[in-house]
C-alpha positions as CSV (number, residue, x, y, z in Angstrom):
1,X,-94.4,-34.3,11.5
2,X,-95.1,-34.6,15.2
3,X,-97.7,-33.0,16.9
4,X,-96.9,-31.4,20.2
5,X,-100.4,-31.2,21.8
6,X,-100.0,-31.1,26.0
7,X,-100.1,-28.5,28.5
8,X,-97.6,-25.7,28.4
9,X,-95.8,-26.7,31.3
10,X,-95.3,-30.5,29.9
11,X,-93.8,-29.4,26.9
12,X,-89.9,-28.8,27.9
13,X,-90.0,-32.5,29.5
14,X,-91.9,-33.4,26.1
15,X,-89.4,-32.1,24.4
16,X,-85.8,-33.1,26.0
17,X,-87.8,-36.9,25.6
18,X,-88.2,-36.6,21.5
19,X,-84.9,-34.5,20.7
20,X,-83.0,-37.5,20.2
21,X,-85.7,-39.2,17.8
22,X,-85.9,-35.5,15.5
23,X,-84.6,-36.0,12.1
24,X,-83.6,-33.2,10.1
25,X,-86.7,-33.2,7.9
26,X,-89.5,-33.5,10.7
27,X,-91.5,-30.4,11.2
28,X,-92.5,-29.8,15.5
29,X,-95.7,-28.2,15.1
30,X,-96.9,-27.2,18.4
31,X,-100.5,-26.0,19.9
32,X,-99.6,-25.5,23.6
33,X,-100.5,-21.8,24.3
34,X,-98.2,-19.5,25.0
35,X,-94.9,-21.5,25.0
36,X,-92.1,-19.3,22.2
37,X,-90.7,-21.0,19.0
38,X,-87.5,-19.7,20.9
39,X,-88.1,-21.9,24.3
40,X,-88.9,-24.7,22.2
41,X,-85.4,-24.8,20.2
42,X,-83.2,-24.5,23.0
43,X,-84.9,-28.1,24.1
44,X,-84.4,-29.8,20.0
45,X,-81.3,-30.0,18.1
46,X,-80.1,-27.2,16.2
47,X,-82.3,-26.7,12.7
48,X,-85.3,-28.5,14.0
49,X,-88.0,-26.7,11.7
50,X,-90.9,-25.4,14.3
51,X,-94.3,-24.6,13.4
52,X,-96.1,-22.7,16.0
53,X,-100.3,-22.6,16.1
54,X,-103.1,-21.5,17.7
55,X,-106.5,-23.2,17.5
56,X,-109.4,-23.3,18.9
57,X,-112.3,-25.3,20.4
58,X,-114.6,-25.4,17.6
59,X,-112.1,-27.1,15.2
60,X,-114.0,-30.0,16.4
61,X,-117.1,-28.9,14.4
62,X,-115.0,-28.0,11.6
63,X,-115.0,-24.5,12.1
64,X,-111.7,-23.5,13.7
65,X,-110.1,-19.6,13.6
66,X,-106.4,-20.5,14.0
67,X,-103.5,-18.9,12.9
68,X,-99.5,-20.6,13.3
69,X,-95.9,-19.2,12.8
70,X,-92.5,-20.3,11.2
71,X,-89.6,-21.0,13.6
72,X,-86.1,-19.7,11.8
73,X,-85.9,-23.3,10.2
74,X,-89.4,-24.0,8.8
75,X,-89.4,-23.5,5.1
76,X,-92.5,-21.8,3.2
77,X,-93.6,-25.2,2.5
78,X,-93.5,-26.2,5.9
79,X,-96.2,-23.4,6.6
80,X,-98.3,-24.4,3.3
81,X,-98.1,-28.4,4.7
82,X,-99.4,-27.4,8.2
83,X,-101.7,-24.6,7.0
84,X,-103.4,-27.5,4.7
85,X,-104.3,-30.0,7.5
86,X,-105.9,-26.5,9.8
87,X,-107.5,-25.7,6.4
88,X,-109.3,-28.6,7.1
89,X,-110.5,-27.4,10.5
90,X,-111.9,-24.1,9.3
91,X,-110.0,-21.0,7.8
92,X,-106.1,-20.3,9.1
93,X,-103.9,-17.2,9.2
94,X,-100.2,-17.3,9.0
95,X,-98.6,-14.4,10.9
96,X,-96.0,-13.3,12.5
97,X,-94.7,-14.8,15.8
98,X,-95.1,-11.4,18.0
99,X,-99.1,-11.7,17.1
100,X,-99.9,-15.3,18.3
101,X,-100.6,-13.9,21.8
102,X,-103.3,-11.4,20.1
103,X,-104.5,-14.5,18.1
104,X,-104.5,-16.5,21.5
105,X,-106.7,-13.5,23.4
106,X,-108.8,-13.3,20.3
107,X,-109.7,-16.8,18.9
108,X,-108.1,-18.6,21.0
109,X,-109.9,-18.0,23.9
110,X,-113.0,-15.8,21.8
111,X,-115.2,-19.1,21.8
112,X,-115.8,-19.1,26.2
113,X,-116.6,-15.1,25.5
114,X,-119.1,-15.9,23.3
115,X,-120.4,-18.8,24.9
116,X,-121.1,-16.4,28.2
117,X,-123.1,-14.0,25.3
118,X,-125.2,-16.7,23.8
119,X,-125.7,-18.0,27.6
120,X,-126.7,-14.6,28.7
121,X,-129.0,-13.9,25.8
122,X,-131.0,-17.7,26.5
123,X,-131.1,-16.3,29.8
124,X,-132.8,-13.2,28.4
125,X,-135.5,-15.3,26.2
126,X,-136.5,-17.5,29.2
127,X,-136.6,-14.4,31.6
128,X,-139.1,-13.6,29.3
129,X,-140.7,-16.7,29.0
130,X,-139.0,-19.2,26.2
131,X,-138.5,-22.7,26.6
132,X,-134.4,-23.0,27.6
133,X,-133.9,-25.0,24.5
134,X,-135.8,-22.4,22.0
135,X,-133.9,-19.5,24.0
136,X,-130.9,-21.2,23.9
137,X,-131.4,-22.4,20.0
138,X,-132.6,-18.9,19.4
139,X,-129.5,-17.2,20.7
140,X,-126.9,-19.8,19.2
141,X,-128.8,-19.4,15.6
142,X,-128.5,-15.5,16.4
143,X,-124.3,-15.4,16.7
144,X,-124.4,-18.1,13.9
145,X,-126.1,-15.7,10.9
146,X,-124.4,-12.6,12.3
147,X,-121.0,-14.4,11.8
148,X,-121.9,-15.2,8.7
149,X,-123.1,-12.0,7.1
150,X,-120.2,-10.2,8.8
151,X,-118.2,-13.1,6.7
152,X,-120.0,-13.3,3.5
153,X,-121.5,-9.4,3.3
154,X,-117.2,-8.1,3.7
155,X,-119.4,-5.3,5.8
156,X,-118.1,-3.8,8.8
157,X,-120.2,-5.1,11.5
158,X,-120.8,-1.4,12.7
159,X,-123.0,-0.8,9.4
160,X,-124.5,-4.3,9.9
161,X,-125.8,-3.4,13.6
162,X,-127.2,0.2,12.3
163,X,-129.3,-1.8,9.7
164,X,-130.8,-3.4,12.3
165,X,-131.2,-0.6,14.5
166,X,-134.3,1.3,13.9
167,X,-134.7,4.9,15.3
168,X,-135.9,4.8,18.5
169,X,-136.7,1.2,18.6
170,X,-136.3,-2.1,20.5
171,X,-132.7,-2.3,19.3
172,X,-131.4,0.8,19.6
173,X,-132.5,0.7,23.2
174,X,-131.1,-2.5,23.5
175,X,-127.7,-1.0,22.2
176,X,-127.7,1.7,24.5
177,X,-128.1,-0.8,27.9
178,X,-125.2,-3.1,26.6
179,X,-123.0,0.0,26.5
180,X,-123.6,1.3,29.4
């Protein structure tokens, strides 16, 4: 297997270096964003089996949202061998080709959006007069158990939010700000 981790722009160079080194039974499994199974055959011999994945930043904690794709010559078992070491990152998807630009918006680039949410919400606490590291804590501990009980509950995180969401209270007002 050989891992074809560098910028999307590197990789045809990357690749025209390696083709003559491919044997018929490595898999190319490649992470760069946003470069086709397609453009990546017409640079390896004919068969090469392709795995195409995207991850994301927090595989480094462990708890990576990634999903990959087969190219035309990557067997089943390819998949299952490649989704087994990202299984070991955090949880994996294997879709279609077509949707690993909607993973890439999503998860792939999801962990900066809600890096500016927890930011802005620690901003919120010390506006009103945390400590940066409680409001900060605070806020990351926040997106951490809502994660989860959208996760472990299976319950549509509409319904979640409405239980929270009292009648004329803090939240609901809160709510109503956000989506203006």
């Amino acid at each position: 297997m050989v891992i074809i981790a560098v910028k999307p722009g590197i990789v045809p160079y990357v690749l025209k270096d390696i083709a003559s080194h491919i044997g018929k039974e490595t898999i190319i499994v490649s992470i760069a964003a946003g470069v086709s199974i397609s453009s990546m055959e017409s640079h390896l011999p004919d068969g090469t089996r392709i795995v195409r994945v995207m991850p994301n930043t927090p595989c480094l904690v462990g708890a990576t949202a990634s999903a990959y794709a087969l190219g035309r010559c990557a067997s089943v078992e390819n998949g299952k061998e490649v989704e087994k070491i990202l299984s070991a990152c955090g949880k994996t998807f294997h879709v279609k080709e077509n949707l690993l630009d909607a993973v890439t918006g999503l998860s792939g680039s999801g962990p900066a959006y809600v890096y500016i949410m927890i930011e802005a919400m620690a901003d919120g606490g010390v506006r009103m007069g945390l400590p940066r590291s409680v409001a900060l804590s605070l806020a990351a501990q926040t997106v951490f158990g809502a994660a989860k009980m959208v996760l472990e509950t299976g319950e549509h995180p509409g319904l979640l939010k409405d239980k929270v969401a009292s009648p004329g209270g803090t939240t609901i007002a809160g709510i109503h700000a956000l989506e203006r």
